[in-house]
N, CA and C atoms as a LAMMPS dump frame, in Angstrom:
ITEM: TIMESTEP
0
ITEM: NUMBER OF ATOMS
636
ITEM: BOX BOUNDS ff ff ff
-5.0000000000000000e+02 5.0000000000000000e+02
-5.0000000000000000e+02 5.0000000000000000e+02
-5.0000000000000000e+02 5.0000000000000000e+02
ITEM: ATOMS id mol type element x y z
1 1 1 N -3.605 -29.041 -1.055
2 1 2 C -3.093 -28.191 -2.122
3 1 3 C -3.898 -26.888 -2.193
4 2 1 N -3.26 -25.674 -2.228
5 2 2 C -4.083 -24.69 -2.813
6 2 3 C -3.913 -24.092 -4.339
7 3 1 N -4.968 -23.447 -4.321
8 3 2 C -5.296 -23.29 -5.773
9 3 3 C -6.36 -22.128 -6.118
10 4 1 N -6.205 -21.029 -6.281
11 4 2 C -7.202 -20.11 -6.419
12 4 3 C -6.989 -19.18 -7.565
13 5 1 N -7.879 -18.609 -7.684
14 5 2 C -7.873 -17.399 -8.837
15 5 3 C -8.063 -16.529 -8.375
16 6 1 N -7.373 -15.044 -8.36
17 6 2 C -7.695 -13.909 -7.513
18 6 3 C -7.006 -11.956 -8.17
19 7 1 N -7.275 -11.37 -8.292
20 7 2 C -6.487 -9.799 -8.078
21 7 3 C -5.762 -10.045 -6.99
22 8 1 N -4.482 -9.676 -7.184
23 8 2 C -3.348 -8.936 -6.295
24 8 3 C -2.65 -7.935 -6.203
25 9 1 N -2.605 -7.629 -5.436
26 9 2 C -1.529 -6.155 -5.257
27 9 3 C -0.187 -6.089 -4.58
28 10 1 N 1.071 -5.875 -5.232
29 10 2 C 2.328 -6.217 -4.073
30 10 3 C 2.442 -5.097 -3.482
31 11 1 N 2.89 -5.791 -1.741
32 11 2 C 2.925 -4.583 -0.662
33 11 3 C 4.484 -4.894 -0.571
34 12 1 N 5.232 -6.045 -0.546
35 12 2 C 6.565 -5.994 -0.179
36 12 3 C 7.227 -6.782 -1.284
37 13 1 N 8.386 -6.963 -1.084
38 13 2 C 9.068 -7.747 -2.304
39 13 3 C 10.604 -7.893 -1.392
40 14 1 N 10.911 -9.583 -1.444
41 14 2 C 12.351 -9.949 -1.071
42 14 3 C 13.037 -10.3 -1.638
43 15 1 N 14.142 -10.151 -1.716
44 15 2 C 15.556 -11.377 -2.296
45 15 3 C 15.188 -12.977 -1.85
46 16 1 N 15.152 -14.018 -2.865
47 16 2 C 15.289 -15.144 -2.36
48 16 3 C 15.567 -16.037 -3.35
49 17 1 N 16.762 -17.074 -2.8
50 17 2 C 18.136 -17.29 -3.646
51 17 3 C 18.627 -16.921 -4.851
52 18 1 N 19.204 -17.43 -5.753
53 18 2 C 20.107 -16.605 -6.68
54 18 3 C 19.152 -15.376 -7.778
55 19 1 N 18.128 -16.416 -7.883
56 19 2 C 17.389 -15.699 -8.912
57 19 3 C 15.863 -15.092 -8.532
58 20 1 N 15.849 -15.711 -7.898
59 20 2 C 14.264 -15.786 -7.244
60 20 3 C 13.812 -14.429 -5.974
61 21 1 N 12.29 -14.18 -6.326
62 21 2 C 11.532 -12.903 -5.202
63 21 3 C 10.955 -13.179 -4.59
64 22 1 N 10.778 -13.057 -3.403
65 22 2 C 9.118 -13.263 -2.975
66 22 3 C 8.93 -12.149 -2.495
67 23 1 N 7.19 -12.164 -3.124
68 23 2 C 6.307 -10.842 -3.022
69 23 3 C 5.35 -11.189 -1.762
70 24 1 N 5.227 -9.924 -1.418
71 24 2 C 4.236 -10.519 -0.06
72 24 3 C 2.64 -9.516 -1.282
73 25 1 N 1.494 -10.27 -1.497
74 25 2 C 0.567 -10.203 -1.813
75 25 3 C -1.103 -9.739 -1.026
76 26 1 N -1.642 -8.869 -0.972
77 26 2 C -2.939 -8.512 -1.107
78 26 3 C -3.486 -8.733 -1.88
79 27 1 N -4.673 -10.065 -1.513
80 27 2 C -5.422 -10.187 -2.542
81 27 3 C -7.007 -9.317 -2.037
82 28 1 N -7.45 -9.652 -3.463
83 28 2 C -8.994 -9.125 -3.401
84 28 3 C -10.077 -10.506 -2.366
85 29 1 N -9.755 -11.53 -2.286
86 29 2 C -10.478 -12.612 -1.355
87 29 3 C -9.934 -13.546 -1.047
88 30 1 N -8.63 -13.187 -1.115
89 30 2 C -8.014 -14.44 0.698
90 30 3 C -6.53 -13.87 0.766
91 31 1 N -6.943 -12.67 1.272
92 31 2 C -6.273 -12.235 2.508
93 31 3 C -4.706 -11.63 1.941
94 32 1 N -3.448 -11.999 2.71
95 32 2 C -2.433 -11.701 2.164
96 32 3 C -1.953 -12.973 2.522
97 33 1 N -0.99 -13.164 1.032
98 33 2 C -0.224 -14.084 1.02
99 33 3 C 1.257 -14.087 0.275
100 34 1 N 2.188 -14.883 0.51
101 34 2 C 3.208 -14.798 -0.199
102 34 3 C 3.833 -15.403 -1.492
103 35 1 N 3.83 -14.793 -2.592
104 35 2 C 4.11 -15.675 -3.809
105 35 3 C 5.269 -15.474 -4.374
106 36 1 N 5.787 -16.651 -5.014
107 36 2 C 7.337 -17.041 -5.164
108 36 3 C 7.839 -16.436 -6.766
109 37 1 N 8.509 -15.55 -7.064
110 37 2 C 8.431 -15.491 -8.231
111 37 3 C 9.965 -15.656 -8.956
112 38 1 N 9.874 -16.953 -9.876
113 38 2 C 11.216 -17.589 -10.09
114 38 3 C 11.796 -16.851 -11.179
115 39 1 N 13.093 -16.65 -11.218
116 39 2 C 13.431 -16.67 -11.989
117 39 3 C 13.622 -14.874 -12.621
118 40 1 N 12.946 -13.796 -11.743
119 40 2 C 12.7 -12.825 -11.774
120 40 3 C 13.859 -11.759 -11.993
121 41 1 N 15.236 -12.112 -11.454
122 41 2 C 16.29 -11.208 -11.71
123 41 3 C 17.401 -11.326 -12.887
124 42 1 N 16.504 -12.087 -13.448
125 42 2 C 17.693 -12.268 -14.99
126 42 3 C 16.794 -11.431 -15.797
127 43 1 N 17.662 -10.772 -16.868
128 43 2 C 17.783 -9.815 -17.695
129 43 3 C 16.476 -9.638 -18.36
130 44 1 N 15.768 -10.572 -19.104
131 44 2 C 14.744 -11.066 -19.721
132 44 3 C 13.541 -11.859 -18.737
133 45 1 N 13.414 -11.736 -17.729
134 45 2 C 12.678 -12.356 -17.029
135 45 3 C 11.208 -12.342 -17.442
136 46 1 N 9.737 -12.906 -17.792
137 46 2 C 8.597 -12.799 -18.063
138 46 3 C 8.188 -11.863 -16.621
139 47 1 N 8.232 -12.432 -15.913
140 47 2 C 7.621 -12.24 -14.214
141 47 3 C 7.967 -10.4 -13.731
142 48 1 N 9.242 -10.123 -14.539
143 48 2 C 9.849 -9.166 -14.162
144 48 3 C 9.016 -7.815 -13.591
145 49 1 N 7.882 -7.456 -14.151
146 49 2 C 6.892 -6.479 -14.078
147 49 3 C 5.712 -6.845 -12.645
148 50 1 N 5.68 -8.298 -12.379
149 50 2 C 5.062 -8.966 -11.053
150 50 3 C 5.793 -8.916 -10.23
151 51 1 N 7.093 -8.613 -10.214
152 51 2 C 7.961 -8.193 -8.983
153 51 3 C 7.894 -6.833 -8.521
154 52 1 N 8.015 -6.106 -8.777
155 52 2 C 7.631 -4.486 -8.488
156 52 3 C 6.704 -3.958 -7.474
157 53 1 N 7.384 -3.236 -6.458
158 53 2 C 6.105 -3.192 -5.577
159 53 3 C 5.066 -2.152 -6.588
160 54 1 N 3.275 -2.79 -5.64
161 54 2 C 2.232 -1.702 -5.972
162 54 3 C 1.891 -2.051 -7.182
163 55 1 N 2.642 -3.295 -7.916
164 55 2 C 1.929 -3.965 -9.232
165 55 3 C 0.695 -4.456 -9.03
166 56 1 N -0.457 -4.347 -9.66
167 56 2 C -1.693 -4.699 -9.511
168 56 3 C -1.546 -6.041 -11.022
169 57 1 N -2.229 -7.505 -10.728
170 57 2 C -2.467 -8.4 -11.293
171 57 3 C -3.183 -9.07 -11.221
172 58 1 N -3.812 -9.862 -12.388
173 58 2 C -4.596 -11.626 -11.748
174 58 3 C -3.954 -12.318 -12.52
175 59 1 N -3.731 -13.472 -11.688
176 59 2 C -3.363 -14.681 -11.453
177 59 3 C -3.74 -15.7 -10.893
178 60 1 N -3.846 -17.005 -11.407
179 60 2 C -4.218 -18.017 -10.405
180 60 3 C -2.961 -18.41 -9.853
181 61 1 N -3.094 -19.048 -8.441
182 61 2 C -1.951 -18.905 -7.373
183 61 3 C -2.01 -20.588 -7.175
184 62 1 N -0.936 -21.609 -7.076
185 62 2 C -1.294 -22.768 -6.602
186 62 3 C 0.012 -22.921 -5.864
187 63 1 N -0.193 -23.876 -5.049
188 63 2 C 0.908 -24.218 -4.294
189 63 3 C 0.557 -26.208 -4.138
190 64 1 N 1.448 -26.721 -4.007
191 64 2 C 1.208 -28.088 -3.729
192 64 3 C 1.601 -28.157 -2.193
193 65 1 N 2.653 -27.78 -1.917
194 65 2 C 2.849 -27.785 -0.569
195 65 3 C 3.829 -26.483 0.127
196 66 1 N 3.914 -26.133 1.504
197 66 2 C 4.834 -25.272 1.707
198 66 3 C 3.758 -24.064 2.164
199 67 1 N 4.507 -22.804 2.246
200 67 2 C 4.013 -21.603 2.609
201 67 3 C 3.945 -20.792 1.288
202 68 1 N 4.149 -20.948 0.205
203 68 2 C 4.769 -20.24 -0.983
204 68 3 C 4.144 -20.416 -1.979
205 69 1 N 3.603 -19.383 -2.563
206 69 2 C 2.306 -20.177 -4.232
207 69 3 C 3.087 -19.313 -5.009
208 70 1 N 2.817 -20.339 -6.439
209 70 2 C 3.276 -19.692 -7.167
210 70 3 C 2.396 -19.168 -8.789
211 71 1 N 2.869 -18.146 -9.148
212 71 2 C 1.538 -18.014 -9.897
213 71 3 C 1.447 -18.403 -11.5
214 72 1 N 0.14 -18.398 -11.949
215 72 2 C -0.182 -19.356 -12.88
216 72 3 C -0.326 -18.577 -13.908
217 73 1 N 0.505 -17.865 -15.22
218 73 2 C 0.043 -16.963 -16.212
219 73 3 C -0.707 -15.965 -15.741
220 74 1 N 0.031 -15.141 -15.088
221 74 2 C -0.308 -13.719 -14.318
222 74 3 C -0.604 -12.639 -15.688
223 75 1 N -1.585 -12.195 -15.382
224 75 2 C -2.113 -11.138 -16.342
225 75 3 C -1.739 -9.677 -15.624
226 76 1 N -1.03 -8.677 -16.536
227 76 2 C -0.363 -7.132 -15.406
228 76 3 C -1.595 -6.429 -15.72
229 77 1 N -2.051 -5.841 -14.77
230 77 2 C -3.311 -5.068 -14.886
231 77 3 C -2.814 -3.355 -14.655
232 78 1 N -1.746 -2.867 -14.168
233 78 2 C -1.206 -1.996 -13.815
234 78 3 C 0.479 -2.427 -13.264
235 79 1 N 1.348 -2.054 -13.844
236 79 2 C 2.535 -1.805 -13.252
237 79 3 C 3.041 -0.865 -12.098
238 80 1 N 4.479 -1.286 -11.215
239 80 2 C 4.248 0.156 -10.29
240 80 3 C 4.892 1.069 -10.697
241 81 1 N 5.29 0.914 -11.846
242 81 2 C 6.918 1.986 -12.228
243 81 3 C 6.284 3.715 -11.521
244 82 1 N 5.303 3.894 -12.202
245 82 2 C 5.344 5.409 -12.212
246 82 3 C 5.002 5.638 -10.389
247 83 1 N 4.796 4.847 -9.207
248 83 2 C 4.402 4.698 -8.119
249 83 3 C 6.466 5.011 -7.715
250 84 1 N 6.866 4.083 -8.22
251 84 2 C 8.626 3.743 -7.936
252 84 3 C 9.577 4.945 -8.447
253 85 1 N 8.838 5.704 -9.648
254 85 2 C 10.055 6.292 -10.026
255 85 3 C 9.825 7.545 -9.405
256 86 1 N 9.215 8.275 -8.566
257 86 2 C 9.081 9.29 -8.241
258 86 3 C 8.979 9.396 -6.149
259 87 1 N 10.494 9.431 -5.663
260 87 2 C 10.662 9.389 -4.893
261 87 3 C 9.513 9.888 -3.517
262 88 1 N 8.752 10.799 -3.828
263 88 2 C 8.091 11.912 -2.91
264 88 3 C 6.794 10.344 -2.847
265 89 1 N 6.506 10.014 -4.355
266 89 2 C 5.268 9.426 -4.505
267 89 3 C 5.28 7.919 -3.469
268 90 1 N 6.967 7.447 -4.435
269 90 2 C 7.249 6.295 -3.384
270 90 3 C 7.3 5.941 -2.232
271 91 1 N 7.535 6.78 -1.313
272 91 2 C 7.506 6.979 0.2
273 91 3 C 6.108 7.348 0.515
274 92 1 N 4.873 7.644 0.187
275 92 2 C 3.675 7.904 0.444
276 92 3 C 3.172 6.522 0.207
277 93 1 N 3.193 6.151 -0.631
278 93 2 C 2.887 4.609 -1.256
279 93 3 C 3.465 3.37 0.053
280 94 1 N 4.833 3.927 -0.056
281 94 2 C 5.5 2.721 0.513
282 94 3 C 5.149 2.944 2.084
283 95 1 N 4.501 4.04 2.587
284 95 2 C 4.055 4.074 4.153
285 95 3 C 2.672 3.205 4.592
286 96 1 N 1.955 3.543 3.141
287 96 2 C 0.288 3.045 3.378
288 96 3 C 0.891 1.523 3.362
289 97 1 N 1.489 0.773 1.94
290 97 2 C 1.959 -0.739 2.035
291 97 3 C 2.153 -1.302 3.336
292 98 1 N 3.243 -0.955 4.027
293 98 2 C 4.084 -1.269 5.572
294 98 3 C 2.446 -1.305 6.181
295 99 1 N 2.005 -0.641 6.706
296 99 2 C 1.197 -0.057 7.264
297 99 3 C -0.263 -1.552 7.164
298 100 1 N -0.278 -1.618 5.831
299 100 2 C -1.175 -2.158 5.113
300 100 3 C -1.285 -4.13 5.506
301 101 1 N 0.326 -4.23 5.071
302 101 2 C 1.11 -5.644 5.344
303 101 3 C 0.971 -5.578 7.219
304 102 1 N 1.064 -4.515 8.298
305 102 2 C 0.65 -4.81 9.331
306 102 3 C -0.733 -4.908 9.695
307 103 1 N -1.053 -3.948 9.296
308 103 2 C -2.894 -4.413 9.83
309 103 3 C -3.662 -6.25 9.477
310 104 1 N -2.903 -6.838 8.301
311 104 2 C -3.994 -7.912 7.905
312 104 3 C -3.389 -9.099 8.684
313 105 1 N -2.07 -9.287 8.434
314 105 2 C -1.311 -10.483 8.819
315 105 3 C -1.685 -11.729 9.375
316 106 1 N -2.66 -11.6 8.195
317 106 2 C -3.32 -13.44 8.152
318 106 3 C -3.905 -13.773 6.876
319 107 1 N -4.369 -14.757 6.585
320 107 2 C -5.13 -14.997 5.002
321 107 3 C -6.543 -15.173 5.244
322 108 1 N -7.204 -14.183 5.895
323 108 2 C -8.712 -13.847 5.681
324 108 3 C -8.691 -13.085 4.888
325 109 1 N -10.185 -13.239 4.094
326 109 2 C -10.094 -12.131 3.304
327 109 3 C -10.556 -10.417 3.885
328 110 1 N -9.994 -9.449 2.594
329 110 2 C -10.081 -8.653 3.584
330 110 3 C -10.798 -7.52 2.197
331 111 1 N -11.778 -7.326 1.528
332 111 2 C -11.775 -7.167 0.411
333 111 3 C -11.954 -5.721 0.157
334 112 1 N -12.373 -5.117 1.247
335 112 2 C -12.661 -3.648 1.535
336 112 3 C -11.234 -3.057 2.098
337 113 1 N -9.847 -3.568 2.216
338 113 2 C -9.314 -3.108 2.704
339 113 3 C -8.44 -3.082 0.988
340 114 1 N -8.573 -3.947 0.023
341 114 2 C -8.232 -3.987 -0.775
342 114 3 C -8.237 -3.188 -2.073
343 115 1 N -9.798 -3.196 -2.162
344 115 2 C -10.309 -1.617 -2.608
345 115 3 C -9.889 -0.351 -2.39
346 116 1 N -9.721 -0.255 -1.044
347 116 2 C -8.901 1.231 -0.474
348 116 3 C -7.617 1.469 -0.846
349 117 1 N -6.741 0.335 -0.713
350 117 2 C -5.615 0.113 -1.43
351 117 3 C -5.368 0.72 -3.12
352 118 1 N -6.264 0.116 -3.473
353 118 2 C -6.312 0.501 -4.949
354 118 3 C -6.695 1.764 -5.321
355 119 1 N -7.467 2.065 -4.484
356 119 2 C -7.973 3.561 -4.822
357 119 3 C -6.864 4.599 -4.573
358 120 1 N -5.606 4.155 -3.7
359 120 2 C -5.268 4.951 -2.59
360 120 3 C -3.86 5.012 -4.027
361 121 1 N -3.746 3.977 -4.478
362 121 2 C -3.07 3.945 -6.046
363 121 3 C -3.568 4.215 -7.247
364 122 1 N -4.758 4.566 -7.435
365 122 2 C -5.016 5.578 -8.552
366 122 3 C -4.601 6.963 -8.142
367 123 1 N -4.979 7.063 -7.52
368 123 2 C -5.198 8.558 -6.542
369 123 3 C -3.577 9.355 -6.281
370 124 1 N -3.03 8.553 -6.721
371 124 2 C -1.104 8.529 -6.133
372 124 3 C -0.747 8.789 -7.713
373 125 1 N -1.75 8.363 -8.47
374 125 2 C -0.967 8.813 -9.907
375 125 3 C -1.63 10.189 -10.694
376 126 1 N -2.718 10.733 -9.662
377 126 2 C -3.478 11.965 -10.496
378 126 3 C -2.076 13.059 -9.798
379 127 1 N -2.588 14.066 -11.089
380 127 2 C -1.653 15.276 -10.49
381 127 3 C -2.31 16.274 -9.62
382 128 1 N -1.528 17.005 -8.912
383 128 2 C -1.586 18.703 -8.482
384 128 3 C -2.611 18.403 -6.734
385 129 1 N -2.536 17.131 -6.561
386 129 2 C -2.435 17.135 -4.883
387 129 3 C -1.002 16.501 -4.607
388 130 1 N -1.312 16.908 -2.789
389 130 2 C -0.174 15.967 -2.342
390 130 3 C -0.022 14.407 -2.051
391 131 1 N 0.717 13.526 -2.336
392 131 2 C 1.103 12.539 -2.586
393 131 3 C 0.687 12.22 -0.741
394 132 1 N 1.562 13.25 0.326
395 132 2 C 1.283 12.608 1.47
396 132 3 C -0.044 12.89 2
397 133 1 N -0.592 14.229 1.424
398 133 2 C -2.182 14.286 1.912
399 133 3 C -2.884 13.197 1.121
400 134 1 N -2.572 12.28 0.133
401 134 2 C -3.404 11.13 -0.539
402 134 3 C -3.065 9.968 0.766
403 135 1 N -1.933 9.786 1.045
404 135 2 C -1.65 8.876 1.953
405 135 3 C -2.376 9.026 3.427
406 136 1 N -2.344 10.116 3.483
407 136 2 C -3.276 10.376 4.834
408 136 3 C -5.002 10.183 4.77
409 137 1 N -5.271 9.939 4.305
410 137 2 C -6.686 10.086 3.709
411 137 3 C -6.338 8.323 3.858
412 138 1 N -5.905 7.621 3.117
413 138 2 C -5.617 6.367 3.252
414 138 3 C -5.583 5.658 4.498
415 139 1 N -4.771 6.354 5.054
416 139 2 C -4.215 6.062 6.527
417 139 3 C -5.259 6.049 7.711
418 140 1 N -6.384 7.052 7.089
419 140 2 C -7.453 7.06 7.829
420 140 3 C -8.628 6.194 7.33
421 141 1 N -8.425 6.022 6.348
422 141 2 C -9.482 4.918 5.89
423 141 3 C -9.346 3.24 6.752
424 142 1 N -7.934 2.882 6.458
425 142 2 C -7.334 1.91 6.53
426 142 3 C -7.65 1.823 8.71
427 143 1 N -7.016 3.004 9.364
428 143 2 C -7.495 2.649 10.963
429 143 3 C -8.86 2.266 11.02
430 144 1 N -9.792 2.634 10.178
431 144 2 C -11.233 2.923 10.584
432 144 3 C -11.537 1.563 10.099
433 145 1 N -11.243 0.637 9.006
434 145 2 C -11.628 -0.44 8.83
435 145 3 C -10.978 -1.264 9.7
436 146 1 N -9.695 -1.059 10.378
437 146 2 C -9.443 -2.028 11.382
438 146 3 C -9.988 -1.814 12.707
439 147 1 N -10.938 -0.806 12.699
440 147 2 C -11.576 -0.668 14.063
441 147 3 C -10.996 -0.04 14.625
442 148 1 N -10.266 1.261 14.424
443 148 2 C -9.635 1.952 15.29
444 148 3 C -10.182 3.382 14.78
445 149 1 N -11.688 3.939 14.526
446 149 2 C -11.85 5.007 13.841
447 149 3 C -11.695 5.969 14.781
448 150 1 N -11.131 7.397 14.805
449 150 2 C -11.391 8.519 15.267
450 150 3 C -11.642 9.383 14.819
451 151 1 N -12.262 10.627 15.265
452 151 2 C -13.125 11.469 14.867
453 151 3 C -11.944 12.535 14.728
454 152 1 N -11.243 13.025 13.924
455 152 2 C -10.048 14.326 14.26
456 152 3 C -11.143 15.585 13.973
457 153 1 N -10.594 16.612 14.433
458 153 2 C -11.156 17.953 14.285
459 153 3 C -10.912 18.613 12.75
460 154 1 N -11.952 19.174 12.174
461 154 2 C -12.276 19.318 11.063
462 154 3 C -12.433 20.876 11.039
463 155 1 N -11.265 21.599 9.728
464 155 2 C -11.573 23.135 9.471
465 155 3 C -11.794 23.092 8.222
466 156 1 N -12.328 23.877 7.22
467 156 2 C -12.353 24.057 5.502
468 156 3 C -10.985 24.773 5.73
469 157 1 N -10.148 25.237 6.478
470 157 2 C -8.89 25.633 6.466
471 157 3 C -7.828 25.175 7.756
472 158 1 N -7.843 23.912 6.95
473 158 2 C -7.113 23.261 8.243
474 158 3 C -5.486 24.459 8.394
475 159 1 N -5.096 24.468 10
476 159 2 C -3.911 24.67 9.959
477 159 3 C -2.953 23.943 10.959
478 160 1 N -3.387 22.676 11.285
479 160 2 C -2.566 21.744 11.903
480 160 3 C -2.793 20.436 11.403
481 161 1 N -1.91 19.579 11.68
482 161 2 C -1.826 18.138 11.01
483 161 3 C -3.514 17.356 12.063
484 162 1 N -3.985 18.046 12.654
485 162 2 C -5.129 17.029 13.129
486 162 3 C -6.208 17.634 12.468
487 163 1 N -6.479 18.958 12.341
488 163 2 C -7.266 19.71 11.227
489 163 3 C -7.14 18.725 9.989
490 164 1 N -6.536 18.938 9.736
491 164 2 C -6.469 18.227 7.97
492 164 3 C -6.45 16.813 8.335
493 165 1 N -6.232 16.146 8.748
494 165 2 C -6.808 14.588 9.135
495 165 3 C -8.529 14.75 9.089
496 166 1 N -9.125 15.635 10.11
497 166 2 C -10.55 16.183 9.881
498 166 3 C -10.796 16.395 8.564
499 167 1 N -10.228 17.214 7.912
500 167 2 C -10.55 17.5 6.449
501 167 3 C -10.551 16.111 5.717
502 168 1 N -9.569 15.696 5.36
503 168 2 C -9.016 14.326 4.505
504 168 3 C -10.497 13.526 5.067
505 169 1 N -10.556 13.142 6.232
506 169 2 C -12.197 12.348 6.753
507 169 3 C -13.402 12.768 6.058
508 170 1 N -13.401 14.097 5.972
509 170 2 C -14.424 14.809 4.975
510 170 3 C -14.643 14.687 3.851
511 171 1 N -13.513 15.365 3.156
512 171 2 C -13.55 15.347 1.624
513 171 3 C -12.506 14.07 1.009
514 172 1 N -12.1 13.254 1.864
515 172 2 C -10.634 11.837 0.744
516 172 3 C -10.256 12.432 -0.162
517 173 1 N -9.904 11.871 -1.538
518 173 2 C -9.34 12.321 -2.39
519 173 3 C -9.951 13.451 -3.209
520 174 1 N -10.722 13.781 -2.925
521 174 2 C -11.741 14.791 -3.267
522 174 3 C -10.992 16.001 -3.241
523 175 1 N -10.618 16.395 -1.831
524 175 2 C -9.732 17.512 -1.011
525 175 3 C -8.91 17.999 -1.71
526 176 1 N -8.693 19.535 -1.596
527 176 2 C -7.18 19.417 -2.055
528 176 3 C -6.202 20.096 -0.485
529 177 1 N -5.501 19.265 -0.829
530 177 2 C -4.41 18.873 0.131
531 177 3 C -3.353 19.375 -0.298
532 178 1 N -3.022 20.879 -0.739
533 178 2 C -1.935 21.03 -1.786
534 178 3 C -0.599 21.852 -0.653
535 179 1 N -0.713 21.7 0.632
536 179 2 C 0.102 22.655 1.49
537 179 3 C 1.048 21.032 1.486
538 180 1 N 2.022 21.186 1.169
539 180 2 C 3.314 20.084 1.255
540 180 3 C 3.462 19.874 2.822
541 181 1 N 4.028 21.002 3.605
542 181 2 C 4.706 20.847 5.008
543 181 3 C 3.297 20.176 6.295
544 182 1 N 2.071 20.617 5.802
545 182 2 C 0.815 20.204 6.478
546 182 3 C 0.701 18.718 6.192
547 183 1 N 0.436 18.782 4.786
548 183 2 C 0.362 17.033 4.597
549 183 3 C 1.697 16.515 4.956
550 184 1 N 2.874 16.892 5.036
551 184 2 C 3.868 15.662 5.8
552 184 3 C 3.649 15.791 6.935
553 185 1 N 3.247 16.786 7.732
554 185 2 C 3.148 16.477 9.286
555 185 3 C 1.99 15.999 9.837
556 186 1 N 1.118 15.752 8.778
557 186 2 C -0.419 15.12 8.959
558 186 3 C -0.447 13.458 9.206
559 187 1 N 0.793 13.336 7.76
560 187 2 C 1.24 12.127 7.133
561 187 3 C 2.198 11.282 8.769
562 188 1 N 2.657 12.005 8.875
563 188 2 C 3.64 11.541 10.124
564 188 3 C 2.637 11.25 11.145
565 189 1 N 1.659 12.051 11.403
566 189 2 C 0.656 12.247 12.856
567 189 3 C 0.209 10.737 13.026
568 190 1 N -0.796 10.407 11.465
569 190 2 C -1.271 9.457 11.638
570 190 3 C -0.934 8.145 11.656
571 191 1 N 0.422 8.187 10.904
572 191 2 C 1.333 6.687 10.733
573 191 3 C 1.592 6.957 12.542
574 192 1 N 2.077 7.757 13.451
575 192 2 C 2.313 7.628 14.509
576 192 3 C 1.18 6.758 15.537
577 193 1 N -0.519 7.212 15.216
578 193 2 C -1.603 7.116 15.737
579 193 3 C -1.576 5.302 15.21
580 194 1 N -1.401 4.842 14.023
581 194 2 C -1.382 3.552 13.589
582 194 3 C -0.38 2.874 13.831
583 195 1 N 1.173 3.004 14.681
584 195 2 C 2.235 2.628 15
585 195 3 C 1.603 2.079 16.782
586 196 1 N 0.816 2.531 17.434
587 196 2 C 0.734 2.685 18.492
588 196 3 C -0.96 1.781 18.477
589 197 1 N -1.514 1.802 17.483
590 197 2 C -2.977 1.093 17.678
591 197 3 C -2.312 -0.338 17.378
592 198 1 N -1.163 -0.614 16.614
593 198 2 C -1.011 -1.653 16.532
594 198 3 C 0.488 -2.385 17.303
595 199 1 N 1.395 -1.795 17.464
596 199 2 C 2.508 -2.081 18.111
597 199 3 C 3.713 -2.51 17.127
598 200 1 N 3.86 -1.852 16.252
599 200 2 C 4.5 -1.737 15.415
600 200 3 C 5.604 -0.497 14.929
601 201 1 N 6.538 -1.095 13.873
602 201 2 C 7.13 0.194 13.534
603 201 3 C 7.007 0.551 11.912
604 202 1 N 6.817 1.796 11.509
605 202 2 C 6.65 1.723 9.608
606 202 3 C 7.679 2.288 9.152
607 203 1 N 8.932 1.755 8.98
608 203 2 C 10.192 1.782 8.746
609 203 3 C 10.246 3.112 7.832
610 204 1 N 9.138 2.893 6.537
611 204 2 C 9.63 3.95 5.551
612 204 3 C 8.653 5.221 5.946
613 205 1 N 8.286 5.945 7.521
614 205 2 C 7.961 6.975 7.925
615 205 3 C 9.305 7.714 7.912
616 206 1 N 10.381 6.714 8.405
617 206 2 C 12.096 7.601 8.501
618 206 3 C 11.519 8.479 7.238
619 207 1 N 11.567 8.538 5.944
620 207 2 C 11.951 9.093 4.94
621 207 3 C 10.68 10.036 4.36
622 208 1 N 9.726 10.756 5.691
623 208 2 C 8.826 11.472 5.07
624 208 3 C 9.5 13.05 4.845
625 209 1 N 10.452 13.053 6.236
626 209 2 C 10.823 14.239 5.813
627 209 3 C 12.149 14.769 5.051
628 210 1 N 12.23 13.582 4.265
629 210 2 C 13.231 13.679 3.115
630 210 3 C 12.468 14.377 1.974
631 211 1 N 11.241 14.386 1.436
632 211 2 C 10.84 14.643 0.554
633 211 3 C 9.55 15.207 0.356
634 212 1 N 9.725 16.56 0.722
635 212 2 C 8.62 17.768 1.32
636 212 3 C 8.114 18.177 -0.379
């Protein structure tokens, strides 16, 4: 049987049967996992706010048997609405997630990758940077803890997407990253550089250059 107490963060969220979600979960110390959440698409649902991607919670998680836990009086520590309702934000968010759900894909823990995560979601809700220069900064955090660090070239005036990868390495959220068309083509560079370290595809890169 498992049984733990932990912080989570949702990276994905499915349909499963009439009423029911499953969230694919980042926890803060064991790893990613998937939790079942019943009952979630009726009108009044309790759970309703634990379905949402980029919801941050604790919960204890138990399962008796199966692949599937389910959770135990989940406390919402952050909702994702304001992550969801703002299209430009959502697609920055929803690149690091994909991205995020490929690098771990096992239940070790991973607790520094979790942290970054979170930060990478405060940071997505301050104003007057860019949403994809926050994601890039992420994106580079996130290769470097999976062992794939590179050194990009660094200007105080970046004017190409590998410049400002240099920068973002420098200053993270610190930076300001306020050129839109730089940070999406920065944003694209590096999801490309992390598509290829791992052999993968990050579905919601289609939609960076929907929303400059």
């Amino acid at each position: 049987m498992t049984d733990f107490t932990d912080k989570c963060v949702v990276l994905k969220i499915n349909d499963y049967r009439d009423d029911d979600r499953l969230a694919k979960v980042l926890t803060a110390e064991h790893g990613s996992v998937t939790v079942m959440l019943k009952g979630v698409k009726k009108a009044k649902a309790k759970l309703k706010p634990f379905a949402q991607l980029f919801s941050v919670f604790d919960t204890r998680l138990l399962a008796n048997r199966g692949a599937f836990l389910t959770p135990i009086e989940p406390m919402l520590i952050q909702d994702g609405f304001s992550l969801c309702s703002d299209l430009k934000i959502f697609t920055a968010a929803s690149v690091a997630a994909e991205a995020t759900d490929a690098a771990i894909g096992d239940d070790e823990p991973h607790p520094e990758l979790f942290l970054a995560f979170l930060k990478l979601i405060r940071a997505l809700q301050m104003p007057d940077v860019d949403a994809y220069y926050r994601a890039a900064v992420y994106m580079c955090e996130l290769n470097a803890l999976c062992g794939f660090y590179k050194q990009y070239a660094f200007s105080e005036n970046p004017v190409s997407p590998v410049q400002l990868l240099g920068y973002a390495q420098k200053y993270g959220y610190a930076g300001d990253g306020n050129d839109a068309d730089l940070s999406r083509r920065a944003l694209k560079y590096i999801s490309g550089e992390f598509e290829r370290f791992f052999d993968v595809r990050i579905k919601s890169v289609d939609s960076i250059d929907l929303y400059i």
